[in-house]
DOMAR-568022 format. One record per residue (C-alpha): residue number from 1; residue in one letter; x, y, z. Coordinates in nm, 3 decimals. Each point is the difference from the previous one (the first is absolute). Layout:
<sites>
{nr:NUM, rest:A, u:X, v:Y, w:Z}
...
</sites>
This chain:
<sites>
{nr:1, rest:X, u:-7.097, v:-1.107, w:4.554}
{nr:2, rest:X, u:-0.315, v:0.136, w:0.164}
{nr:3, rest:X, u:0.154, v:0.082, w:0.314}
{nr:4, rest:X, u:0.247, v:0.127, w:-0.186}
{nr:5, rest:X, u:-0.255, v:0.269, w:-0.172}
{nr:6, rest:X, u:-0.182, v:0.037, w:0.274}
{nr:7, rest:X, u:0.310, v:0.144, w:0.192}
{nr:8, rest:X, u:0.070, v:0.259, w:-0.309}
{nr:9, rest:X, u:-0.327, v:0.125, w:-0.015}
{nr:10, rest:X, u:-0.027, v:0.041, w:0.403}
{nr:11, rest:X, u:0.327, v:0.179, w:-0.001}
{nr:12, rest:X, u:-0.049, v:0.222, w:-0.288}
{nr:13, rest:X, u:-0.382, v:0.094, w:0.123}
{nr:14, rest:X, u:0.257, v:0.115, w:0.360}
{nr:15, rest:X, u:0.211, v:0.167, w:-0.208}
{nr:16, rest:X, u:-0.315, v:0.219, w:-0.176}
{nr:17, rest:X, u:-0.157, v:0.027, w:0.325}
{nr:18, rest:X, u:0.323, v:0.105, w:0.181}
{nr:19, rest:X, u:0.023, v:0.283, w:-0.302}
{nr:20, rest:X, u:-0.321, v:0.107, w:0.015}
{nr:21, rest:X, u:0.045, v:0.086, w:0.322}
{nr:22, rest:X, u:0.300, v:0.189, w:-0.043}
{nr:23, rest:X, u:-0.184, v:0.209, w:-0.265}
{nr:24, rest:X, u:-0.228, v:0.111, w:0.232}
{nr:25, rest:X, u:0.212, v:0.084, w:0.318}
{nr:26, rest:X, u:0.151, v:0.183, w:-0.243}
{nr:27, rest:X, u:-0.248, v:0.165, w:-0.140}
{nr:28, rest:X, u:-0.127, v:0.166, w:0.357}
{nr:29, rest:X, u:0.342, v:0.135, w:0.016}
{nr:30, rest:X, u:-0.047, v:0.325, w:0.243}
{nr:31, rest:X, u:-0.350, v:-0.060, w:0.046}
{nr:32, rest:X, u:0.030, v:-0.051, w:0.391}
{nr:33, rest:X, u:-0.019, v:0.186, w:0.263}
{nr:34, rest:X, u:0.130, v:-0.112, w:0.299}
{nr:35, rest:X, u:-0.069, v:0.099, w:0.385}
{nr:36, rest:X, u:-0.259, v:0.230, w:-0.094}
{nr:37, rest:X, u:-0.212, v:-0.167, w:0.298}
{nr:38, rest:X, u:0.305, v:0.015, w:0.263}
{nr:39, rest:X, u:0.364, v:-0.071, w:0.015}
{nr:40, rest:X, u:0.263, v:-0.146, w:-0.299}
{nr:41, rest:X, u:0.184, v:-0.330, w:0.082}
{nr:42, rest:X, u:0.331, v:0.035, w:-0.199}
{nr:43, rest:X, u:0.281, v:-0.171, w:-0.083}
{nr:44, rest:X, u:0.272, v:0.156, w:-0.091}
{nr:45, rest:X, u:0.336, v:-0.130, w:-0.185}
{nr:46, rest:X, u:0.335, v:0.198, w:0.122}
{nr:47, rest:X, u:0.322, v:-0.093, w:-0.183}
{nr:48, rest:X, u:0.368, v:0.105, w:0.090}
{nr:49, rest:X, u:0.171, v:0.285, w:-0.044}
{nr:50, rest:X, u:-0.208, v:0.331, w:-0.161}
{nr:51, rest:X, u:-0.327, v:-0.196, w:-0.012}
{nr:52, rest:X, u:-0.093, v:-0.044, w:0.344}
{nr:53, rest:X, u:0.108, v:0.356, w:0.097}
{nr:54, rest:X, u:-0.254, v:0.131, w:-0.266}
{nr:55, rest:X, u:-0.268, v:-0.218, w:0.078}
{nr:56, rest:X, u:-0.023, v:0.051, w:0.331}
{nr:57, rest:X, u:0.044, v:0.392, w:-0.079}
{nr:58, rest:X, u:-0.336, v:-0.098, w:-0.174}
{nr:59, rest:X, u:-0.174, v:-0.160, w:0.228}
{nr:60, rest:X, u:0.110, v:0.281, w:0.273}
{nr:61, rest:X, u:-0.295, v:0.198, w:-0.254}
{nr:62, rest:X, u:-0.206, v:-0.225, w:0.083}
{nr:63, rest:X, u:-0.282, v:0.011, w:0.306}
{nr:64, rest:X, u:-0.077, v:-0.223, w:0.243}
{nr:65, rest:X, u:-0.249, v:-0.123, w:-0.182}
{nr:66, rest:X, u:0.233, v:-0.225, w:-0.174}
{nr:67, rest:X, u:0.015, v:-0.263, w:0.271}
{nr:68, rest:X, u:0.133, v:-0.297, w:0.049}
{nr:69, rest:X, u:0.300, v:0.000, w:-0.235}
{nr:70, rest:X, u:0.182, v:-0.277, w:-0.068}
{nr:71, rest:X, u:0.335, v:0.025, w:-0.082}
{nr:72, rest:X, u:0.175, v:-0.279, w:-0.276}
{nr:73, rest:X, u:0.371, v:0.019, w:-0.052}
{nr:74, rest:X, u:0.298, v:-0.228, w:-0.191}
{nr:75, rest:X, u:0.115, v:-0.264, w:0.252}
{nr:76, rest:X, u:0.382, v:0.135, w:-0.148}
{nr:77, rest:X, u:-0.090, v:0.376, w:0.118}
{nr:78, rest:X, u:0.225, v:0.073, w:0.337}
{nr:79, rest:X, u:-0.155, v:0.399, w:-0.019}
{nr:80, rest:X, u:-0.352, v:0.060, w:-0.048}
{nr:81, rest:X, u:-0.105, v:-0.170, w:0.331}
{nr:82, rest:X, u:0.139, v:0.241, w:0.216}
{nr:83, rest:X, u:-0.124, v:0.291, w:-0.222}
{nr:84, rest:X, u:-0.341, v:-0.139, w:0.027}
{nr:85, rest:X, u:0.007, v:-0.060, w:0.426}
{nr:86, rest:X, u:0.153, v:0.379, w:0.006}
{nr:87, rest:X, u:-0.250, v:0.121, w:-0.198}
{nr:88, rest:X, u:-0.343, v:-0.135, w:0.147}
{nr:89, rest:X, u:0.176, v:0.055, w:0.331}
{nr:90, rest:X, u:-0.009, v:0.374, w:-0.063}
{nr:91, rest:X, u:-0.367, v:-0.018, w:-0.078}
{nr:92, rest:X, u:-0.176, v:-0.204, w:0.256}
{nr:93, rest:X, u:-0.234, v:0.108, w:0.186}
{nr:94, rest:X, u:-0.319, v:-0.152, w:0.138}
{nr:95, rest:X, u:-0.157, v:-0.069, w:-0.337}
{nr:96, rest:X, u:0.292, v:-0.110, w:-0.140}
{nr:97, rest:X, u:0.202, v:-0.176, w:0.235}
{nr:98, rest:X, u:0.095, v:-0.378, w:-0.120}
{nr:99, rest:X, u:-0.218, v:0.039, w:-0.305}
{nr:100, rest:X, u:0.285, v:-0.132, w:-0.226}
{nr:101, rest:X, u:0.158, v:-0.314, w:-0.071}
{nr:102, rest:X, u:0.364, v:-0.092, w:-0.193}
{nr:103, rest:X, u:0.030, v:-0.327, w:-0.224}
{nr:104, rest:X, u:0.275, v:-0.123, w:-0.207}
{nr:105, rest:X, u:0.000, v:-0.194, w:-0.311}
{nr:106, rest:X, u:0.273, v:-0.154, w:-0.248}
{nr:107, rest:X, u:0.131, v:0.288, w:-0.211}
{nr:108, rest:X, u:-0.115, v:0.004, w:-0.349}
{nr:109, rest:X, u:0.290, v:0.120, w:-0.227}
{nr:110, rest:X, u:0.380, v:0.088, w:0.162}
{nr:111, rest:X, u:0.196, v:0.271, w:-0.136}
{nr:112, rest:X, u:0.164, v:-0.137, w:-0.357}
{nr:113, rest:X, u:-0.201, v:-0.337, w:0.060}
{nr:114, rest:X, u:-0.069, v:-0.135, w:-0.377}
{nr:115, rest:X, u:-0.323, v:0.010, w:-0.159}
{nr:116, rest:X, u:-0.045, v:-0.387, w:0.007}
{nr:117, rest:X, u:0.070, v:-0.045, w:0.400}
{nr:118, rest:X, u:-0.211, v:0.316, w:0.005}
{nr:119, rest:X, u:-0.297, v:-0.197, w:-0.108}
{nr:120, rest:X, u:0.043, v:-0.329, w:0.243}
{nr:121, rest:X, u:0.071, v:0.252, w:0.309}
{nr:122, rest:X, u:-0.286, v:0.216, w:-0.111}
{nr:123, rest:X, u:-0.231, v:-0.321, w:0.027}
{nr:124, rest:X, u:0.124, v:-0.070, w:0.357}
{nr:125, rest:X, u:-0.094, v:0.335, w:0.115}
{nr:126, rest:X, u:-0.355, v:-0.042, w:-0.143}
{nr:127, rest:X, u:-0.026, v:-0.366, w:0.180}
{nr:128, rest:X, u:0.116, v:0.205, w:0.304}
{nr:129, rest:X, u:-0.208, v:0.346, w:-0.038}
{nr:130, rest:X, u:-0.337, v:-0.204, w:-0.103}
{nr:131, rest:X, u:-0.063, v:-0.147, w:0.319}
{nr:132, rest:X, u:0.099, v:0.322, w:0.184}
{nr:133, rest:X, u:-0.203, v:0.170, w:-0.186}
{nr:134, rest:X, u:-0.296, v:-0.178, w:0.031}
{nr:135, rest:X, u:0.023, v:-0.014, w:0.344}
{nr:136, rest:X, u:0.059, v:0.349, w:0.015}
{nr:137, rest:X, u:-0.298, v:0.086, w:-0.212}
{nr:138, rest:X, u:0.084, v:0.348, w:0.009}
{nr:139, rest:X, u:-0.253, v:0.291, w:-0.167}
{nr:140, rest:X, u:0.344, v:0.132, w:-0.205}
{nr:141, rest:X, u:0.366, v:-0.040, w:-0.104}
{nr:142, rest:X, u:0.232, v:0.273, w:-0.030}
{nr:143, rest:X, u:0.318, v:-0.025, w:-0.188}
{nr:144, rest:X, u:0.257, v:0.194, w:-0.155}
{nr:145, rest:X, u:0.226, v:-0.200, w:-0.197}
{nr:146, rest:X, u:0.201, v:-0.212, w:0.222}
{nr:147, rest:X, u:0.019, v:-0.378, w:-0.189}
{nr:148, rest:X, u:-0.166, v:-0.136, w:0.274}
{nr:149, rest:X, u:-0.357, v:0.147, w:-0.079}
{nr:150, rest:X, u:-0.024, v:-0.181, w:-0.327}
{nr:151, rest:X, u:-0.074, v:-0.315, w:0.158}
{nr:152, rest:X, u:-0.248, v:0.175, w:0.285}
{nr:153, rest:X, u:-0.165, v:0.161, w:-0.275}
{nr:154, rest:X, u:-0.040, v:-0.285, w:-0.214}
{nr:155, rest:X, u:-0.156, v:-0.143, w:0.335}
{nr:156, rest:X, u:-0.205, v:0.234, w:0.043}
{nr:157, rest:X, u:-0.141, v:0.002, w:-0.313}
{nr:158, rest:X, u:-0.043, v:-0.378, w:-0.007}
{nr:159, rest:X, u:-0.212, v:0.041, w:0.308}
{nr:160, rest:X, u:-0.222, v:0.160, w:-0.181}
{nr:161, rest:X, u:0.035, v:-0.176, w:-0.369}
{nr:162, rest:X, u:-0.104, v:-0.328, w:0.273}
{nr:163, rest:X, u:-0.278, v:0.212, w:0.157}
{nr:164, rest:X, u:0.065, v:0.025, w:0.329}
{nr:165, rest:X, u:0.089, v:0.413, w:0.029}
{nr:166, rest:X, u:0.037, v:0.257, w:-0.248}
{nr:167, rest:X, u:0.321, v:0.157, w:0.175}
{nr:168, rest:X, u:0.103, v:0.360, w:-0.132}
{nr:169, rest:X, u:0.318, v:-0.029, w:-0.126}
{nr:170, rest:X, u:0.167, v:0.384, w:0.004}
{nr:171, rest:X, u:0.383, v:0.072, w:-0.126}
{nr:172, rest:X, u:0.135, v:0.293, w:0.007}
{nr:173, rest:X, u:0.348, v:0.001, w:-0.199}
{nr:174, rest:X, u:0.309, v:0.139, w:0.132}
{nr:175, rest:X, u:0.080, v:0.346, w:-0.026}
{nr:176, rest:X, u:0.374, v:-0.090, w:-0.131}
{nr:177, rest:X, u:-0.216, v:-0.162, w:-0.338}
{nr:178, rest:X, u:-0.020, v:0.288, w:-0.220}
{nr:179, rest:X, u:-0.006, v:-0.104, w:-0.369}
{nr:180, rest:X, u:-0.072, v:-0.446, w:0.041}
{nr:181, rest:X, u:-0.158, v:-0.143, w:0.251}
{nr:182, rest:X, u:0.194, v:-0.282, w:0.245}
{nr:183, rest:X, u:-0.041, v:-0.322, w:-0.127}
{nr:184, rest:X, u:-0.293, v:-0.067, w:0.327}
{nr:185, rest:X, u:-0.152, v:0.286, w:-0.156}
{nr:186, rest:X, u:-0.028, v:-0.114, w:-0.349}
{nr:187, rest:X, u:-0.145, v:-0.365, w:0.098}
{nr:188, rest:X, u:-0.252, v:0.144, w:0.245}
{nr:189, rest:X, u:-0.144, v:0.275, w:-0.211}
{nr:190, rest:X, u:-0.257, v:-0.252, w:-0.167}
{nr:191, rest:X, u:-0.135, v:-0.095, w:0.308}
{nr:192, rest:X, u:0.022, v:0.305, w:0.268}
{nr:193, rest:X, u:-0.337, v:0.144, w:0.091}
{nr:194, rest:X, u:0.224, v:0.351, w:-0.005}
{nr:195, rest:X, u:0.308, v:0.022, w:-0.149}
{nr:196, rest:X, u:0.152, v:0.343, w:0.142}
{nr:197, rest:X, u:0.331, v:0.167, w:-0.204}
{nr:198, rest:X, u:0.189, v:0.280, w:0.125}
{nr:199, rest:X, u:0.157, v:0.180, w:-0.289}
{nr:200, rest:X, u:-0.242, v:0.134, w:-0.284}
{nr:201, rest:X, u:0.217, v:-0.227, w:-0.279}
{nr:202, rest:X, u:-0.140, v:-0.270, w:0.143}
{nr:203, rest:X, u:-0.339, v:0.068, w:-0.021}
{nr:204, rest:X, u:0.087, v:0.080, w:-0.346}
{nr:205, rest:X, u:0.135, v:-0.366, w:-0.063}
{nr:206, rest:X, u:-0.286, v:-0.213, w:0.201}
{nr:207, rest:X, u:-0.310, v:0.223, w:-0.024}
{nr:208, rest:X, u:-0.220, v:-0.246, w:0.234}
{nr:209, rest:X, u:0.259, v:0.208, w:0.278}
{nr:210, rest:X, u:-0.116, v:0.233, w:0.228}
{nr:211, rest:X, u:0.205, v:0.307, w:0.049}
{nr:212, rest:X, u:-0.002, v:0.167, w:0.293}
{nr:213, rest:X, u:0.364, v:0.186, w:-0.004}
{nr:214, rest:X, u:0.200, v:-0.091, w:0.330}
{nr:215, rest:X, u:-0.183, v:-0.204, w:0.239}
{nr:216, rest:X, u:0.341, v:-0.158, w:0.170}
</sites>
């Protein structure tokens, strides 16, 4: 009966702990500033179709400081790789030549997939992204909706929750969301450092946004 006790107590002191934690990662939201003393490792999540095309017209905005980037894309996506080799290729030069990297991990959420699969392939992704992740360590994440940046953003933000980096975590939504946000969007816009919209009715509906107009 003691041990018994014992083991409640231990676990819900973890469980206080754990949340304390989590109140204050979240609580210096924003308040980071990273590569202000040289370059920005980032990691980047691309995603088929539409989003890798505007995320890479994003980072093509984007200086050389921004170096290495690490690429993270569905295991099930047969596009984005190429996109990603075509693009870089255009923009090597001596600074920037082989300064990327392209990993794969178990898709979160298929097209149509139902919510309670969702949940079970959602928590193999994290098992998968985690490790990455860590081993990645990168400075930031960038994201813009694809279902695979929920788990490397709840990564992320574990990583810090755990201590061992504060990673920015920066999403900019897709220009095609113009009155809700993607469903990505609307479970990472607790926990983004900056959570960037692209239509003003947005910014209207989730006022921790940042408007900008048009960035992709």
């Amino acid at each position: 009966m003691e041990f018994v006790v014992a083991a409640v107590a231990g676990l819900l002191l973890t469980v206080v702990v754990f949340a304390l934690r989590v109140c204050l990662v979240l609580g210096q939201l924003g308040d980071h500033r990273p590569g202000s003393k040289g370059s920005v490792s980032v990691l980047v999540v691309a995603g088929s179709g539409g989003h890798t095309t505007e995320i890479l017209r994003l980072l093509g905005n984007l200086s050389e400081s921004y170096s290495p980037k690490h690429y993270i894309l569905a295991e099930t996506d047969t596009m984005s790789e190429e996109k990603i080799h075509s693009f870089e290729k255009r923009k090597m030069s001596g600074v920037s030549k082989n300064m990327y990297s392209v990993h794969r991990i178990p898709r979160s959420r298929e097209v149509r997939q139902s919510w309670s699969t969702s949940f079970l392939t959602t928590l193999q992704s994290i098992f998968y992204s985690f490790p990455l992740t860590a081993r990645l360590l990168p400075d930031l994440v960038l994201c813009n909706g694809p279902g695979t940046c929920v788990p490397v953003c709840i990564s992320a933000f574990l990583l810090g929750v755990f201590g061992i980096k504060k990673i920015i975590i920066v999403y900019v939504e897709s220009i095609c969301r113009v009155d809700n946000l993607s469903l990505s969007g609307r479970l990472i816009y607790y926990f983004a450092d900056y959570f960037f919209v692209q239509w003003p009715s947005l910014k209207a509906k989730y006022p921790k946004s940042v408007y900008l107009g048009r960035v992709v």
